[in-house]
C-alpha positions as YAML, in Angstrom:
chain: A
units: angstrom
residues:
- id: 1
  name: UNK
  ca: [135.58, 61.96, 133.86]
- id: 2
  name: UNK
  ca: [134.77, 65.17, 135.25]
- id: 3
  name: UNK
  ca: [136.18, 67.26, 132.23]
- id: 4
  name: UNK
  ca: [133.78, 64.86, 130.14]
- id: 5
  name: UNK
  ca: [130.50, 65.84, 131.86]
- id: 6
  name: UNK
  ca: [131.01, 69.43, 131.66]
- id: 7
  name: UNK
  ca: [131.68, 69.19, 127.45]
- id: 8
  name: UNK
  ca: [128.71, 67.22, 127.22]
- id: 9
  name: UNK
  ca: [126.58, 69.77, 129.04]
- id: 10
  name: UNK
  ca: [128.33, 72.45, 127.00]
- id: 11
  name: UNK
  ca: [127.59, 71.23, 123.75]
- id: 12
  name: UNK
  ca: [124.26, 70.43, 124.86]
- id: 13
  name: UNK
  ca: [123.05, 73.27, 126.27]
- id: 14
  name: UNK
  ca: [123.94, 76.32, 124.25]
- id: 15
  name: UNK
  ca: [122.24, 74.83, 120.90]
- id: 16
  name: UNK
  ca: [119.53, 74.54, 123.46]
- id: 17
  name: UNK
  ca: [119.64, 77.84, 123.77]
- id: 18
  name: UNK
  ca: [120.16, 79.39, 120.81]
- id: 19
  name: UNK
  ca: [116.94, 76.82, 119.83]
- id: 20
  name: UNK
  ca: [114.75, 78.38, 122.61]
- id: 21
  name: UNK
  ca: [115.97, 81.73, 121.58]
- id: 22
  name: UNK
  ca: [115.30, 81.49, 117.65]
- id: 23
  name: UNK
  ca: [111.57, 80.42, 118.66]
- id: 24
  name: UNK
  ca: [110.95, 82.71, 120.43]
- id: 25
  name: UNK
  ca: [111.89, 85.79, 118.28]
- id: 26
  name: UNK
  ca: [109.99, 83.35, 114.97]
- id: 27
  name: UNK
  ca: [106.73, 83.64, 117.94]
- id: 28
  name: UNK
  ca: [106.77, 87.26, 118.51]
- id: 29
  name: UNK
  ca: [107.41, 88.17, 114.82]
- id: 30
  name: UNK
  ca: [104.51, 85.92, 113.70]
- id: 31
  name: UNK
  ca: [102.20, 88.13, 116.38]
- id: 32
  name: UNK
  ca: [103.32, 91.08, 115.27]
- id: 33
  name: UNK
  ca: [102.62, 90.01, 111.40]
- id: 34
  name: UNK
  ca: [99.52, 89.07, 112.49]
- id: 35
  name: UNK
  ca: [98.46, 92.37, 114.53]
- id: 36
  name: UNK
  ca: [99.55, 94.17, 111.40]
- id: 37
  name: UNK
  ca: [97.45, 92.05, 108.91]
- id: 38
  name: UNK
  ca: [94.79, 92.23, 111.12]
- id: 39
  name: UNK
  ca: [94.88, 96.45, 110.90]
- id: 40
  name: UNK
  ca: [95.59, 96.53, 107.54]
- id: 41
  name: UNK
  ca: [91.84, 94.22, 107.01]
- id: 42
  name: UNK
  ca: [90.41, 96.93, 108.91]
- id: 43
  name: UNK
  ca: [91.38, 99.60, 107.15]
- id: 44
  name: UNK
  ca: [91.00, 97.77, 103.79]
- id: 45
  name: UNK
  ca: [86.99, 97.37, 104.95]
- id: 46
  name: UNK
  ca: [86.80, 100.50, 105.76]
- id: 47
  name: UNK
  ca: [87.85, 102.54, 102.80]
- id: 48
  name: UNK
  ca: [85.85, 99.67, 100.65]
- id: 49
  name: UNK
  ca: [82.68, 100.89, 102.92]
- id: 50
  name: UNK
  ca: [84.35, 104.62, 102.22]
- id: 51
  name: UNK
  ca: [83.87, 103.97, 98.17]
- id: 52
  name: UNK
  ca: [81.11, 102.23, 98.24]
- id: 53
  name: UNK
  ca: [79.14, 105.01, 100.21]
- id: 54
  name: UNK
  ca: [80.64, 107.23, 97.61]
- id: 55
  name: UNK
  ca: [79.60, 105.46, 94.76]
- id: 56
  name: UNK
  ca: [76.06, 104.94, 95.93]
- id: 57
  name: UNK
  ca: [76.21, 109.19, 96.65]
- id: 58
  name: UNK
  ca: [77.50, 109.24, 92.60]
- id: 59
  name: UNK
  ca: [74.54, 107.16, 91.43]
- id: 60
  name: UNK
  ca: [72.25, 108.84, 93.57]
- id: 61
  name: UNK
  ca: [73.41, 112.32, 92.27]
- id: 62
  name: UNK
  ca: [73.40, 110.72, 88.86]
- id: 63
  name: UNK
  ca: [69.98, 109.82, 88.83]
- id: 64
  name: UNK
  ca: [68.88, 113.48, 89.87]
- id: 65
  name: UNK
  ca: [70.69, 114.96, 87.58]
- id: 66
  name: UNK
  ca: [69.51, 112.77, 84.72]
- id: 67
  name: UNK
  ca: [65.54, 113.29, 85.66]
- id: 68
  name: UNK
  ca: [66.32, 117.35, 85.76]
- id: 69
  name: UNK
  ca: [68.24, 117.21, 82.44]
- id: 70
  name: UNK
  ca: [64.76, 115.00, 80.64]
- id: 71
  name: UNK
  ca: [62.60, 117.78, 83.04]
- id: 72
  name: UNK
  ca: [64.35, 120.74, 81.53]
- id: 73
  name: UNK
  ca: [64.68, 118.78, 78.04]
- id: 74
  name: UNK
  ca: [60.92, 118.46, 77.52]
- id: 75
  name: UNK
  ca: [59.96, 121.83, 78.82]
- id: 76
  name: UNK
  ca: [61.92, 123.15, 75.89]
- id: 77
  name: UNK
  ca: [60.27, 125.54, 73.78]
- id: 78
  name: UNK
  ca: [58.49, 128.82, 73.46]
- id: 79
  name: UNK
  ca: [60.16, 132.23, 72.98]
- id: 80
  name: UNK
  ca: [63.81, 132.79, 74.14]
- id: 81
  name: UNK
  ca: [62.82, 135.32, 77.07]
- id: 82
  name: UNK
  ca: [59.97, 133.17, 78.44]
- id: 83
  name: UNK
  ca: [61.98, 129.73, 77.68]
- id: 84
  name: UNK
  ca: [64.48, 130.84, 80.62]
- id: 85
  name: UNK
  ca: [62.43, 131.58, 83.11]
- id: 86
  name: UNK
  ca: [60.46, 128.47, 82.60]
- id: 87
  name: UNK
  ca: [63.58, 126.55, 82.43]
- id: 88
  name: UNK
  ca: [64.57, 127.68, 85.83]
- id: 89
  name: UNK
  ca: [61.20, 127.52, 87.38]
- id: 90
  name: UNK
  ca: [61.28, 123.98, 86.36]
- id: 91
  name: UNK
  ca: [64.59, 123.29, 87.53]
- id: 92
  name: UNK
  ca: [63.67, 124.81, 90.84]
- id: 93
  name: UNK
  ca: [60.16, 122.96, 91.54]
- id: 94
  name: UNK
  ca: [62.16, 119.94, 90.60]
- id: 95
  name: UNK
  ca: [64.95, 120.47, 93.44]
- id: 96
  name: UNK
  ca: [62.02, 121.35, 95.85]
- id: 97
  name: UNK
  ca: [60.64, 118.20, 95.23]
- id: 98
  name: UNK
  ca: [63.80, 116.53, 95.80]
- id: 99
  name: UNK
  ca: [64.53, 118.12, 99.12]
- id: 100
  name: UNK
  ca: [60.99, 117.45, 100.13]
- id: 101
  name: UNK
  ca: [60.43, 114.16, 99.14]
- id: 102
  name: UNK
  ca: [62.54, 111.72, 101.70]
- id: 103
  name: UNK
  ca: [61.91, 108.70, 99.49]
- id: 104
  name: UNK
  ca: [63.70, 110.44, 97.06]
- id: 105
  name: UNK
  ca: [67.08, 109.13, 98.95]
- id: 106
  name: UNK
  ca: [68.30, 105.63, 99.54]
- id: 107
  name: UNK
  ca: [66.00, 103.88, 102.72]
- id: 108
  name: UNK
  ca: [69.16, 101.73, 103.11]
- id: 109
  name: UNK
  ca: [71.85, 103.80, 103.18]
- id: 110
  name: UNK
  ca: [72.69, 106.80, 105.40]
- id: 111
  name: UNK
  ca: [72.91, 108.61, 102.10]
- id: 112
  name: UNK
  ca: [70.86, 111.81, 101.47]
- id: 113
  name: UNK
  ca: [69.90, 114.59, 99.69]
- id: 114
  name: UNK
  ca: [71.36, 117.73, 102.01]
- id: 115
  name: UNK
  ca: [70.84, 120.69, 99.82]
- id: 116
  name: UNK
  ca: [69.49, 120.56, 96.31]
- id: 117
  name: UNK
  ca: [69.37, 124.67, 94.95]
- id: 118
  name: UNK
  ca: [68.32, 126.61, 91.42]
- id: 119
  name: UNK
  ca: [69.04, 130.33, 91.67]
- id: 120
  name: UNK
  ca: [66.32, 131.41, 89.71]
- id: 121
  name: UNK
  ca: [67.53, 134.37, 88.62]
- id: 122
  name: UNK
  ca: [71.31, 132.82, 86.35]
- id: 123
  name: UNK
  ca: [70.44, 129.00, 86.78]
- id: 124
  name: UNK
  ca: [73.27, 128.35, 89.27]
- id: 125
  name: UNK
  ca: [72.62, 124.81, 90.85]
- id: 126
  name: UNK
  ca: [74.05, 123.29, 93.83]
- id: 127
  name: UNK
  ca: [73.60, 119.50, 95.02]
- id: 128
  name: UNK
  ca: [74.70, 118.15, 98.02]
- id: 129
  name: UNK
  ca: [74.21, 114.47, 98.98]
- id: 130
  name: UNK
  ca: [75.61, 113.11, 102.13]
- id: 131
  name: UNK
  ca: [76.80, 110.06, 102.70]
- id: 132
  name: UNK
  ca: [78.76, 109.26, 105.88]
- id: 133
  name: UNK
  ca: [78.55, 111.54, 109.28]
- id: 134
  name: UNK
  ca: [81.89, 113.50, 108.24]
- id: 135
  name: UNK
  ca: [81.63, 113.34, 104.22]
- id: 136
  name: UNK
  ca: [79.12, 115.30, 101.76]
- id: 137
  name: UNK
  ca: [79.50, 115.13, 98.15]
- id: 138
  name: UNK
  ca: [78.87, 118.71, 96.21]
- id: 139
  name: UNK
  ca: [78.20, 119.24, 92.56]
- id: 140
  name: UNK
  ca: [77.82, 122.51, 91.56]
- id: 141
  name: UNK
  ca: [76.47, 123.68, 87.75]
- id: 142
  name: UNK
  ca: [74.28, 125.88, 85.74]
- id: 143
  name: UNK
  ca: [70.99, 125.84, 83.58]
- id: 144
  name: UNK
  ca: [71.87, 126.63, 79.93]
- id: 145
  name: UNK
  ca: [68.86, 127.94, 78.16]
- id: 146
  name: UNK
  ca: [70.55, 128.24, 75.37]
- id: 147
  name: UNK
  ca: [72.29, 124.98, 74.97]
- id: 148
  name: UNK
  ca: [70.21, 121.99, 73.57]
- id: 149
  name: UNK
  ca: [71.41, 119.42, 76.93]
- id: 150
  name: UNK
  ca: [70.26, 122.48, 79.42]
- id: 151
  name: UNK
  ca: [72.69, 121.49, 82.27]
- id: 152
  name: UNK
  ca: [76.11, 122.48, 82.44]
- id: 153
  name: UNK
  ca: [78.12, 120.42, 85.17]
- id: 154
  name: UNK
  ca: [80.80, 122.62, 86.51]
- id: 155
  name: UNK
  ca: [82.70, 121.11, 89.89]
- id: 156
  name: UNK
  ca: [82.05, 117.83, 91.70]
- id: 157
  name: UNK
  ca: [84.10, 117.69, 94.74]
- id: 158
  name: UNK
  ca: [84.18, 116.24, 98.39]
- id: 159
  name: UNK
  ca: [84.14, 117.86, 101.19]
- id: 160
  name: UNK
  ca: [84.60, 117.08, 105.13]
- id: 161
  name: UNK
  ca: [82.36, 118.39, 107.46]
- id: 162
  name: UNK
  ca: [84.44, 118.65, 110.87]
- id: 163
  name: UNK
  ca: [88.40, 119.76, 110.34]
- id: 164
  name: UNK
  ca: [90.38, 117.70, 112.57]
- id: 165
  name: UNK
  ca: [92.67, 119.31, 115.12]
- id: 166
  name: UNK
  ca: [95.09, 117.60, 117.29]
- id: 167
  name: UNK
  ca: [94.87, 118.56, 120.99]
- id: 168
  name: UNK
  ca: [97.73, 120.66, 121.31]
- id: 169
  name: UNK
  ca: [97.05, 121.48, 125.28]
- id: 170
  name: UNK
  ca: [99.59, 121.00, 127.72]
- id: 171
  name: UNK
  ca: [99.82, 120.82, 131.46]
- id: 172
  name: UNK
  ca: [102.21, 123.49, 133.01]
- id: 173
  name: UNK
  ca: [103.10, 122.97, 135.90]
- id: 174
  name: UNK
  ca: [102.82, 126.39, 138.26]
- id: 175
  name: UNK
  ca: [104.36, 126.67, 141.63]
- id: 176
  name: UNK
  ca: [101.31, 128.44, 142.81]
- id: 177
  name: UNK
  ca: [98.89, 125.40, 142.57]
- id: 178
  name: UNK
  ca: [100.77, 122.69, 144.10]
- id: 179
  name: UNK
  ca: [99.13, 120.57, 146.93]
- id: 180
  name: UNK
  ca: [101.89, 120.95, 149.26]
- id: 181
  name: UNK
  ca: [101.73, 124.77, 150.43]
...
């Protein structure tokens, strides 16, 4: 009768076990699938903030660069020699304008106009428009006189402000500063 009891609490208890055992590991992988769901909605909002700044920066930049193109389009005319020099005058009062003018940039946004140059003397333009803390958006071009749309697009890039560098400093220990002397 003896033998008995102890098969019965065999056979019992290791399915227990192995029952107890396969719920817990289905627990703990659950968590973890949720910790890393969680993360990866986080990072998923972020970058979609990311793009949409950038977007907004885009249309902004877009917008600037379509009232300087109609500027320099209807100050076209006149003699070739005094047609350049207006063209780049305009060009410049225009970017003044834009630098001074803080309603020129979006009131909701953290997105501005930085930097917004015409080299008067070869019609080299640069915009900047920032639109996080770390990120600025450059487009650089040039003033064609000579060409009937008068704005030349050349590079449009993105460019971090900070670089990031790991913290590479370690502690060494030195015999000389220990507390015991």
């Amino acid at each position: 009768m003896n033998q008995k009891n102890q098969n019965s609490l065999v056979t019992t208890g290791i399915p227990s076990i192995f029952l107890i055992f396969s719920v817990l590991c289905l627990v703990i992988l659950s968590l973890l699938a949720l910790g890393s769901s969680r993360l990866d909605l986080k990072t998923s909002e972020l970058s979609l903030e990311y793009s949409r700044k950038y977007y907004s920066a885009c249309n902004l930049a877009t917008d600037i660069l379509q009232s300087l193109r109609e500027e320099l389009s209807s100050s076209l005319g006149g003699q070739a020699s005094d047609r350049q020099s207006s063209l780049f005058r305009t060009a410049a009062d225009l970017a003044d304008k834009y630098i001074s003018d803080p309603s020129s940039t979006d009131p909701t946004e953290e997105i501005k106009v930085e930097n917004f140059s015409i080299d008067a003397s070869n019609g080299e333009m640069l915009l900047s428009i920032r639109y996080t803390d770390r990120l600025c958006l450059y487009i650089e071009g040039k003033i064609l006189p000579e060409s009937s749309s008068c704005l030349s697009i050349d590079a449009e890039y993105v460019v971090p402000d900070k670089q990031w560098t790991p913290d590479v400093h370690q502690n060494v220990f030195l015999p000389s500063e220990t507390i015991l002397h």
